[in-house]
C-alpha positions as CSV (number, residue, x, y, z in Angstrom):
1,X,-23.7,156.1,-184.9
2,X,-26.6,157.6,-186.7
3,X,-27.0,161.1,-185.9
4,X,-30.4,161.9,-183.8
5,X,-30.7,165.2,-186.2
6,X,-29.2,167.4,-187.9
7,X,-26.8,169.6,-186.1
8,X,-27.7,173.1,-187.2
9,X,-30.0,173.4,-184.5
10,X,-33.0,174.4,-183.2
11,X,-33.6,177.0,-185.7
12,X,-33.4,174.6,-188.3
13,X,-34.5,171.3,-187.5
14,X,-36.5,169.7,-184.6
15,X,-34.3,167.5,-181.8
16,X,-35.4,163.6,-182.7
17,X,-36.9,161.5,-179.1
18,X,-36.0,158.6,-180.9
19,X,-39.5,158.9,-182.9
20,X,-38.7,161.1,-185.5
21,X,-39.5,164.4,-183.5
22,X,-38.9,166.1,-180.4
23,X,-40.7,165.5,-177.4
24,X,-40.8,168.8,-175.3
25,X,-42.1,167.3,-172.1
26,X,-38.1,164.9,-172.1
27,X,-35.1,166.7,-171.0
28,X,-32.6,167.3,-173.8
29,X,-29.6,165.8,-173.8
30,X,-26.2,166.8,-175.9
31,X,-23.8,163.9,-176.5
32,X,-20.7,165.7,-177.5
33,X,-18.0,162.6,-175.9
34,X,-15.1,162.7,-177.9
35,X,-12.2,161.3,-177.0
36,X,-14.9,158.5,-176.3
37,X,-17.6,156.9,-179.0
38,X,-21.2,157.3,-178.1
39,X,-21.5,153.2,-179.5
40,X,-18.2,152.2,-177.2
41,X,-19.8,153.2,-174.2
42,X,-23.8,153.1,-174.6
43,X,-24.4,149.3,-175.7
44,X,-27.8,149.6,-177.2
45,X,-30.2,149.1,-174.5
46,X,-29.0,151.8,-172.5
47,X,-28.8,154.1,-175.7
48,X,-32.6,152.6,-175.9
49,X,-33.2,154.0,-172.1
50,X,-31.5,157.2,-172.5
51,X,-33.7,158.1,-175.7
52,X,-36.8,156.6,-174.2
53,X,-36.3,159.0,-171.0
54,X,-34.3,161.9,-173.1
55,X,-34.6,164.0,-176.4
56,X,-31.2,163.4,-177.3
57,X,-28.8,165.7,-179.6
58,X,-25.9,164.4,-181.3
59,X,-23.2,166.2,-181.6
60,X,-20.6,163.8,-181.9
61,X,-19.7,163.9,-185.7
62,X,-20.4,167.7,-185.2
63,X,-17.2,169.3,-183.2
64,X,-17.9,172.9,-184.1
65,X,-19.1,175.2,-181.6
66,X,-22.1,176.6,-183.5
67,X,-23.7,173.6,-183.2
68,X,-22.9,173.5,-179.6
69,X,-24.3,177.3,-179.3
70,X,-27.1,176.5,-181.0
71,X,-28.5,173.5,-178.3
72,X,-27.2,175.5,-175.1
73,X,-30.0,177.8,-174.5
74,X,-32.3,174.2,-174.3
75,X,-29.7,171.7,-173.1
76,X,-30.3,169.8,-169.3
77,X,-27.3,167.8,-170.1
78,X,-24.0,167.4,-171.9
79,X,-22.1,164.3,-172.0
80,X,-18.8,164.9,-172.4
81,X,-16.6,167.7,-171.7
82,X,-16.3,170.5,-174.6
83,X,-14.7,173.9,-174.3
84,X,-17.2,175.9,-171.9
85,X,-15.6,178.7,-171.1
86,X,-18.2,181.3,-168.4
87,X,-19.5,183.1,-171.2
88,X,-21.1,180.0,-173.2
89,X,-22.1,178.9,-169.9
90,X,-24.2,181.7,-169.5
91,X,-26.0,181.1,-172.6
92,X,-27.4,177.3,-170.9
93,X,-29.2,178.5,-168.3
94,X,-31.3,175.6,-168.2
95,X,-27.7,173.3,-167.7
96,X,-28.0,171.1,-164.6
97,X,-25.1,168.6,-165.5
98,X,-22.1,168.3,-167.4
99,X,-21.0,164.8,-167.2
100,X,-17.6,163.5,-168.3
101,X,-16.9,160.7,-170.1
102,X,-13.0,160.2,-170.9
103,X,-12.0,159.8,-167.3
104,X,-11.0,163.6,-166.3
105,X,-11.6,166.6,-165.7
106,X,-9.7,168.8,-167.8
107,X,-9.4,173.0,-167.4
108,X,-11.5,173.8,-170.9
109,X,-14.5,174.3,-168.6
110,X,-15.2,176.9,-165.5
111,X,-15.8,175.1,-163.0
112,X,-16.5,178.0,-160.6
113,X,-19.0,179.3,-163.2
114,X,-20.8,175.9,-163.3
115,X,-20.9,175.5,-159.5
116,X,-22.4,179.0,-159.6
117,X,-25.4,178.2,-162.2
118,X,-26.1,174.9,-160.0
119,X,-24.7,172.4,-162.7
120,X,-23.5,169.3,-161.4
121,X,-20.0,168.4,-162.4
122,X,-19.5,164.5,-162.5
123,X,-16.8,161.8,-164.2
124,X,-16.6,158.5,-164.8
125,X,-14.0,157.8,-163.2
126,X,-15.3,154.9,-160.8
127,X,-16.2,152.8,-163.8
128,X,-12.3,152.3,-164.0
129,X,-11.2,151.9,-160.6
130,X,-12.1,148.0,-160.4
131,X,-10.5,147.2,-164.3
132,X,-7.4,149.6,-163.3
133,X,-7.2,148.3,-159.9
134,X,-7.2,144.4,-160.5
135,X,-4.4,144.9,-163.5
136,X,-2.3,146.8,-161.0
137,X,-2.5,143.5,-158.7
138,X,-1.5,141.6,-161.9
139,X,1.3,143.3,-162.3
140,X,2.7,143.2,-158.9
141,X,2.2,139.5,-158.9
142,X,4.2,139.5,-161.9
143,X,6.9,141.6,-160.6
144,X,6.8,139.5,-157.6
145,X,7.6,136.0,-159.4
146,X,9.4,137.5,-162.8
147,X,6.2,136.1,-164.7
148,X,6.7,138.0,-168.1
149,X,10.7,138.2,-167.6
150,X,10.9,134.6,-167.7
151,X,8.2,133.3,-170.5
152,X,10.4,136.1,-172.6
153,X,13.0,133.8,-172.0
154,X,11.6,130.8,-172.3
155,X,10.2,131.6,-175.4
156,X,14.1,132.5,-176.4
157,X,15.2,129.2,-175.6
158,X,17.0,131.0,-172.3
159,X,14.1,129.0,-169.7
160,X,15.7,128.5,-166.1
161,X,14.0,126.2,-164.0
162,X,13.0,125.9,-160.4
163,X,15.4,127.9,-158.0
164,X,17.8,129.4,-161.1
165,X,14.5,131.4,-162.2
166,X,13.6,132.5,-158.4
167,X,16.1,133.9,-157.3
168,X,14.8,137.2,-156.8
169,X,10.7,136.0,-156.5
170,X,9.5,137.4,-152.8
171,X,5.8,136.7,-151.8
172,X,3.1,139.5,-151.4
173,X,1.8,137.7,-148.6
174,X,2.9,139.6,-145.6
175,X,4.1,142.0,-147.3
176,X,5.1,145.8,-146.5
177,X,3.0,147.6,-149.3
178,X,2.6,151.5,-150.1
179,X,-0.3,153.2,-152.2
180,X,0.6,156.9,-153.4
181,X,-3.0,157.9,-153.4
182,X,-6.3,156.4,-151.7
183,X,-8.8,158.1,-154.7
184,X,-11.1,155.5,-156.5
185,X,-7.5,153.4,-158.0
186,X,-7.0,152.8,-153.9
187,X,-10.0,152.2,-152.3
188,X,-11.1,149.8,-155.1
189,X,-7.0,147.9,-154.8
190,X,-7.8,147.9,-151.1
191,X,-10.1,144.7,-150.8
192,X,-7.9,142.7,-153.5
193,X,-4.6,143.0,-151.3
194,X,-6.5,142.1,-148.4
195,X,-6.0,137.7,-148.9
196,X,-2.3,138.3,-148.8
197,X,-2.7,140.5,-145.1
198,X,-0.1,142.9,-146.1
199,X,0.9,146.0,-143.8
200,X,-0.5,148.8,-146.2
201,X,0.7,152.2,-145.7
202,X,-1.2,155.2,-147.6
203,X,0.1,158.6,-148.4
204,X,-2.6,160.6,-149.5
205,X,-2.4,164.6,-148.3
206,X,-6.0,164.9,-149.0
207,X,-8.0,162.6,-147.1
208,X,-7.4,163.2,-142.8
209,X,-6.1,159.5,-141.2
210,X,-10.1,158.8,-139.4
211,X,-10.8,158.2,-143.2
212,X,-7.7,155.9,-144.3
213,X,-7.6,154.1,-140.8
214,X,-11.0,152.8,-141.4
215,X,-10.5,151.5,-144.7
216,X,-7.7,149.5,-142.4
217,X,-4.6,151.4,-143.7
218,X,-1.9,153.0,-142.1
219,X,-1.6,156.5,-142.7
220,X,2.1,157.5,-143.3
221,X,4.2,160.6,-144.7
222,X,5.8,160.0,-148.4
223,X,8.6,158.6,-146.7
224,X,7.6,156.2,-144.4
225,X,5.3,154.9,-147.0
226,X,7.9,154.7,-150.1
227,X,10.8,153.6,-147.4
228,X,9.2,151.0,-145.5
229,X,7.7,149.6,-148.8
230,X,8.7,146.2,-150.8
231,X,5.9,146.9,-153.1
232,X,4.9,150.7,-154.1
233,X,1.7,151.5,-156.1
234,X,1.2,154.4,-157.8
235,X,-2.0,156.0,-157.9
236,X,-1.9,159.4,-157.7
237,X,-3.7,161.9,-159.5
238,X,-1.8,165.0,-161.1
239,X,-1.7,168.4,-159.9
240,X,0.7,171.0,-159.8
241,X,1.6,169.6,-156.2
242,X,1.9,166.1,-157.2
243,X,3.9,166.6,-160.3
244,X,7.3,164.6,-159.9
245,X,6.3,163.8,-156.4
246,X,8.3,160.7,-156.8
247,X,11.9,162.3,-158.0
248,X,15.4,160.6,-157.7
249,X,15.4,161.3,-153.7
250,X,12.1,159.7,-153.3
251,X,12.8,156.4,-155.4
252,X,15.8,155.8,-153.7
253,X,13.8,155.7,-150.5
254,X,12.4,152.7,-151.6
255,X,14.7,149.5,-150.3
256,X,16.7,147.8,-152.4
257,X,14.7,145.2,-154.9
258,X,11.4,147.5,-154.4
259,X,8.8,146.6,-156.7
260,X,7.0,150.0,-158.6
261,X,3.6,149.8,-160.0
262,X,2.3,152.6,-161.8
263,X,-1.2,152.8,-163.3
264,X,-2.4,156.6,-162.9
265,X,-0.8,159.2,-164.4
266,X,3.1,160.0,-165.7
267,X,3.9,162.9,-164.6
268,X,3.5,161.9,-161.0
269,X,6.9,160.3,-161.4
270,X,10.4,161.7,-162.2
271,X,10.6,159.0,-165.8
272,X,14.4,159.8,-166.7
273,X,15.2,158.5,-162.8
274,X,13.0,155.5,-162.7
275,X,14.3,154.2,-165.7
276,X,18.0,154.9,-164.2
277,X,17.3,152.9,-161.5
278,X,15.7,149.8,-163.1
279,X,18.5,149.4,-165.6
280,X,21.3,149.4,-162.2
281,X,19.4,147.0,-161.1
282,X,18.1,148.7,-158.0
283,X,14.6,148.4,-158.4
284,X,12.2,147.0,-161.1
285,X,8.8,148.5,-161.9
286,X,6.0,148.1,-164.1
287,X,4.5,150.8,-165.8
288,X,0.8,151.4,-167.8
289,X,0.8,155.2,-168.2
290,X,3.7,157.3,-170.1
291,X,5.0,160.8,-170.4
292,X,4.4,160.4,-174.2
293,X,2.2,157.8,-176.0
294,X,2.9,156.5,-178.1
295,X,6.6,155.3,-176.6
296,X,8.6,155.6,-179.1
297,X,10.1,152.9,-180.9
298,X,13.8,153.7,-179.9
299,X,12.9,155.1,-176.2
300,X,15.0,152.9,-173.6
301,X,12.2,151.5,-171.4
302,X,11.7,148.8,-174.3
303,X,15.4,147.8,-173.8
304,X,15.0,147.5,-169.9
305,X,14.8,143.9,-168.2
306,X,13.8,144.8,-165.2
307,X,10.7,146.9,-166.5
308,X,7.0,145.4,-167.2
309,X,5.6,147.2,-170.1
310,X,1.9,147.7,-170.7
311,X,0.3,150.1,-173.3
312,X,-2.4,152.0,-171.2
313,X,-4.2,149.7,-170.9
314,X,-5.3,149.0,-167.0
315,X,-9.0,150.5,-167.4
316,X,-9.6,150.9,-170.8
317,X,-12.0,147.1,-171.6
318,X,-15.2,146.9,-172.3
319,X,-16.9,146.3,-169.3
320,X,-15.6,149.3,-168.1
321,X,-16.9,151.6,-171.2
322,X,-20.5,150.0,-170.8
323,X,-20.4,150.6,-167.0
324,X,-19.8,154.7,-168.4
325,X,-22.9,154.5,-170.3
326,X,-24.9,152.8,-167.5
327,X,-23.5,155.4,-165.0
328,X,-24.3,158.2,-167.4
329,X,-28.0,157.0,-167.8
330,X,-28.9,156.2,-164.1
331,X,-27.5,159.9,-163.1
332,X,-29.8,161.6,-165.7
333,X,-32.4,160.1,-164.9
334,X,-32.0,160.8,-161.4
335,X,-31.6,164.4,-162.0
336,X,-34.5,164.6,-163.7
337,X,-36.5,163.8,-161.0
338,X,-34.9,166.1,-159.3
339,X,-32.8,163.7,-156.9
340,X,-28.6,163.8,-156.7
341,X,-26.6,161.7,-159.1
342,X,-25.8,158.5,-157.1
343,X,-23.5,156.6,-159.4
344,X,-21.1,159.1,-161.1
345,X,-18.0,161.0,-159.5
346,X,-19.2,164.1,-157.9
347,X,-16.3,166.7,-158.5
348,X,-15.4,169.1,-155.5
349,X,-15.5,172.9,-155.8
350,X,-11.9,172.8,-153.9
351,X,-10.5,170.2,-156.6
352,X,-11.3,169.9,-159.3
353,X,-9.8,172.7,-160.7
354,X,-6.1,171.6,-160.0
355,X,-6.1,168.5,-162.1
356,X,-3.6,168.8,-164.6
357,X,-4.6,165.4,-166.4
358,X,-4.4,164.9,-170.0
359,X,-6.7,163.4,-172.9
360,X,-6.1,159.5,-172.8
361,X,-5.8,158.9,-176.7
């Protein structure tokens, strides 16, 4: 993407509106969203709405901080997330929202400090809930009937037909189902598992049970939820609570022939155990999101039968990137009339300073 102007600065060059100069009655922007592309997530009309409403500065091919620096003291928005430490923070006094494009919210930025200069912290992260959330059905279903499993054999000349290749299949109709989490993965999985009328139990230590009883769930403890569960979704975000929630004592909870689906975040769960389990045979599971990524080409989750492998790639299509950029552009313009963002993820003072996430490459 062409650069709006150069980035040395104010000092040295005027902000382009998308005219050739800057307009000093529009808001300026700062697009700084690496890990993400400004042209992956802004299809050209909304790019077109953001510069008509916005003089925009972009930083993107520009990661240095003096170029950062340099647009603060002007800046009503950044999109993306780059190191803002209190005392650069100070130096944007006109700031009124940060807004995160990559998914999470990482601990380069004080939060407290932004919360204390008014600045509204948002992410993206509902613009991945309904992509993540449909793949994680997918892969239950395929857990379920042994989809994958058997078209690899088939296509090995190893094909077993009607009950020989069933054996194991069980229906998700009726059946006992836990989430590990009720965030924006669980509340957006919720309305797909509702055809097959499945008990649903939640564990969720943040949300009170008024909240996951009326989006018809049961409330339940990590136990009852993983115990009681033929099929287990994962969907938990990391913290320094949650990490290795699910050890060895928790996945053996889950009966015999569970089915694990994990699409949020590794470290949640205790890898090195998982894998045990699937290759005895105890459990199988499918899993988007690694400890390490790229696997490596000798790790032994490639090896495993039992395991559904998927590349990380639940949320990441193109709908989901434009839906970013049309969040991002509805918010701002929003603020700048002085109303609340409506669309984006609002992040609380209380958490989201725990999150222990990392980059998604």
């Amino acid at each position: 993407m062409t650069p709006t102007q150069p980035t040395a600065g104010p000092a040295d060059s005027e902000a382009d509106d998308g005219a050739g100069k800057k307009d000093p009655g529009k808001p300026l922007v700062v697009l700084r969203p690496a890990p993400q592309r400004s042209d992956r997530i802004f299809s050209v009309e909304t790019m077109a709405r953001l510069r008509d409403q916005f003089t925009v500065v972009d930083l993107e091919d520009d990661p240095s901080p003096a170029a950062l620096d340099a647009w603060l003291p002007e800046a009503f928005a950044i999109v993306g997330q780059p190191d803002l430490p209190r005392a650069r923070l100070r130096r944007a006094p006109a700031l009124r929202a940060l807004l995160n494009v990559e998914g999470n919210f990482f601990p380069n930025v004080d939060y407290e400090a932004c919360f204390e200069q008014g600045i509204h912290v948002l992410g993206c992260g509902p613009a991945y809930a309904q992509p993540v959330a449909e793949y994680a059905l997918g892969l239950a279903l395929d857990l379920a009937r042994g989809i994958s499993r058997e078209d690899r054999a088939f296509r090995a000349g190893r094909e077993r037909y009607v009950l020989a290749g069933n054996t194991d299949s069980i229906l998700l109709r009726h059946a006992d189902v836990g989430l590990v989490g009720f965030g924006n993965l669980g509340r957006a999985l919720r309305p797909l598992l509702a055809p097959f009328q499945p008990t649903v139990r939640v564990f969720d230590p943040w949300l009170p049970p008024a909240v996951l009883r009326a989006h018809d769930v049961v409330p339940a403890t990590i136990e009852e939820t993983l115990g009681r569960s033929q099929f287990v979704f994962v969907l938990a975000t990391v913290t320094e609570e949650s990490r290795q929630l699910i050890g060895a004592e928790q996945l053996d909870l889950i009966p015999e022939g569970g089915r694990l689906i994990l699409v949020s975040r590794a470290p949640v769960v205790d890898y090195p155990a998982l894998l045990e389990r699937v290759d005895a045979g105890r459990l199988t599971a499918a899993i988007d999101v690694w400890p390490d990524e790229p696997v490596a080409p000798g790790d032994p989750a490639r090896g495993l039968e039992g395991l559904v492998l998927s590349a990380h790639r639940a949320g990441g299509i193109p709908a989901a990137f434009h839906e970013v950029g049309d969040m991002v552009v509805d918010d701002l313009s929003l603020m700048a009339r002085g109303l609340p963002p409506a669309r984006m993820q609002v992040a609380a003072r209380e958490l989201v300073g725990r999150y222990r996430n990392r980059p998604v490459a």
